[in-house]
N, C-alpha and C positions, 0 to 999 in steps of 0.2 A: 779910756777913749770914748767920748761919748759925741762922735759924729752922724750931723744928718744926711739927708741921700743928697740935699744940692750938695752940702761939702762933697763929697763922696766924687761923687758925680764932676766937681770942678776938678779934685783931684786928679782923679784919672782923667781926663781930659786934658791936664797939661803937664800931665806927667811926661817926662822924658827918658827916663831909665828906672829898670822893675824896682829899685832901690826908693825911688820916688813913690810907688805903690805900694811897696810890701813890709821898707825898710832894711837895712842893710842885715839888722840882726834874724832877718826871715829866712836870709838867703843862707846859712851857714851849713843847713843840712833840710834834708827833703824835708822829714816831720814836721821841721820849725816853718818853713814852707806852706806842707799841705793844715796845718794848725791856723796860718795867719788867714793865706784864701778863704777855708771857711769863714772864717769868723768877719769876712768882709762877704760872703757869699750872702750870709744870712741878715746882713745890715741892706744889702744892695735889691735884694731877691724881688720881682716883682708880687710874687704872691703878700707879701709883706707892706706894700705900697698899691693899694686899691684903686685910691686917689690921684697917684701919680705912676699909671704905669706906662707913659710912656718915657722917662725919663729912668726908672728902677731898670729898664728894658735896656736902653742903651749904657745905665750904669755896670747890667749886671754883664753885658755883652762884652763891656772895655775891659772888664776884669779878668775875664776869662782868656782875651787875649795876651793879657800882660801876662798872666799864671802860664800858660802857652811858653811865652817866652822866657820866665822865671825859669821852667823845669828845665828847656834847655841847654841854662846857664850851668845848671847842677853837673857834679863829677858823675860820667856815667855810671861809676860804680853807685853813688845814693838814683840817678835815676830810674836805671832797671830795677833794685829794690823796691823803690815809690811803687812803680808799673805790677810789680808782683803781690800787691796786699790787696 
């Protein structure tokens, strides 16, 4: 996946369900979860976009809400685990 931050950015933005962010196969268990976030943490990160950080800023912010919401779609039993590493 070789997405830039407007992609990213439009993305989330007209995402409608964490499956539209993360992908369905994210959501199957925490790890695959906290593995996808990063790896869009560090695409979005404003330190990462110098040029553009007001945009990296609101990208990195949409994300973090969705991930919010991702975790508490998880079966409590993977959530509390997530919480405990």
């Amino acid at each position: 996946m070789n997405q830039t931050l407007s992609d990213l950015l439009q993305q989330l933005r007209g995402a409608t369900t964490v499956e539209d962010v993360f992908g369905a196969s994210s959501l199957t268990s925490a790890p695959a979860l906290r593995r996808r976030y990063r790896a869009l943490a560090a695409l979005t990160h404003p330190d990462h976009h110098p040029d553009d950080a007001p945009a990296a800023h609101e990208a990195f912010k949409l994300l973090q809400k969705w991930y919010d919401v991702a975790q508490q779609r998880l079966p409590i039993g993977q959530a509390l685990r997530q919480r405990e590493r």
